[in-house]
N, C-alpha and C positions, 0 to 999 in steps of 0.2 A: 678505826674501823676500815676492814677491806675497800676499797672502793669499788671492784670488780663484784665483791657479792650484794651491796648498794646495788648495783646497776641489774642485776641479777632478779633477786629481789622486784624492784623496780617493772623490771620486762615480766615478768611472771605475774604480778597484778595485773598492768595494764593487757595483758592477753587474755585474764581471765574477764574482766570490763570488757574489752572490746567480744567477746564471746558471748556475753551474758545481752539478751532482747532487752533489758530495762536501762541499760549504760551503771547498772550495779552491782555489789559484790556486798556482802558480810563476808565474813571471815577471821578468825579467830586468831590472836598475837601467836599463843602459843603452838598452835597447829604449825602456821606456817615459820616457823622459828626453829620446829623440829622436821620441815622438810628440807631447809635450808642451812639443818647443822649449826646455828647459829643464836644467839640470845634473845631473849625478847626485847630488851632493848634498841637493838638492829634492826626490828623491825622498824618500834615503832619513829626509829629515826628517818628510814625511808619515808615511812608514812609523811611524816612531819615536813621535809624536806622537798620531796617528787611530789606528793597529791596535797596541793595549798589549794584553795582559791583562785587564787593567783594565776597558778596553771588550769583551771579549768576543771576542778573538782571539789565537790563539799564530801567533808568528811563527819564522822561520826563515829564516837566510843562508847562505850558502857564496861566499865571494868567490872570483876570480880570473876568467879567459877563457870556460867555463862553469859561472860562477857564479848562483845564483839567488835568488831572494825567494821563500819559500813562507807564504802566511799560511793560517789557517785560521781559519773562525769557530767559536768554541764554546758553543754555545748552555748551558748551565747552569751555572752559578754556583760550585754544588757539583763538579760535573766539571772545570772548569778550577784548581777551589783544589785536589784532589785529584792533578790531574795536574803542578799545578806544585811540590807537594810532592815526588812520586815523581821528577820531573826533579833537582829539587835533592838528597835523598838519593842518586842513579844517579852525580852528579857528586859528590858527595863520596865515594862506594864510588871513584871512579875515583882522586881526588885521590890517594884513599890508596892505592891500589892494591892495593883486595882485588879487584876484577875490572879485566880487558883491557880495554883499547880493543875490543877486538870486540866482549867481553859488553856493554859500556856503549853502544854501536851498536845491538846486536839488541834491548837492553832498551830506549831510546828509541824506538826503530823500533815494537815492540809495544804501546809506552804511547800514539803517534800514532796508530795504527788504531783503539785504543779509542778516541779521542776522537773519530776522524773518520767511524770507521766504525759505532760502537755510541749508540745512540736514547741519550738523553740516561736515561733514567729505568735504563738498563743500564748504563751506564759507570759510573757511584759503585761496585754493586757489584762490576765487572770491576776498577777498580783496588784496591779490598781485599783480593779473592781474588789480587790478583796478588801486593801488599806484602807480605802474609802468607808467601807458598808463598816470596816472595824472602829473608824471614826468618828462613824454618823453613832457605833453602838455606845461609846466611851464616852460619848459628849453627855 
């Protein structure tokens, strides 16, 4: 793979992130695969590669006809180790099936709005109060 259309790629999300008032984007493989001349593949190796965790972003897929790409940037450190723990607990409640697919829907759903929607210095304690009350409900 090009590395120059990587890097391409690459700056053409994070402009459309830094644009967007919520620090997020949807976006479709195929779309941007056909603005960029290029496979869907390539994309989503970009994806995979430039928007980890790691670097500062949660990502999100949904394959099929409307299928999307949703990233999101997360600006603090602490918020995102927070939320990737509550995401991994949420799927292991699933695995074992003390809650529904539904519940495990509405809870990721509400763990994404802290992140996307709560000032960073707010989200640490929005996801404790949340773990906790989740806690107190499982017990």
């Amino acid at each position: 793979m090009k590395r120059n259309l990587s890097d391409a790629i690459a700056q053409y999300i994070k402009a459309l992130i830094a644009r967007s008032h919520r620090q997020q984007i949807e976006i479709q493989r195929s779309e941007l695969a056909r603005t960029f001349n290029c496979v869907p593949s390539q994309v989503n190796y970009v994806i995979r590669t430039r928007f980890r965790e790691a670097d500062g972003f949660i990502t999100e897929s949904k394959r099929g006809g409307q299928g999307f790409i949703r990233i999101t940037r997360c600006q603090a450190a602490e918020t995102r180790l927070a939320y990737e723990a509550l995401l991994a607990n949420i799927e292991r409640l699933d695995r074992e099936r003390t809650i529904t697919a539904r519940e495990t829907e509405l809870l990721k759903y509400i763990y994404r709005w802290g992140v996307m929607e709560l000032p960073p210095q707010y989200a640490e304690n929005f996801f404790q109060s949340i773990s906790k009350a989740l806690i107190q409900v499982l017990k």
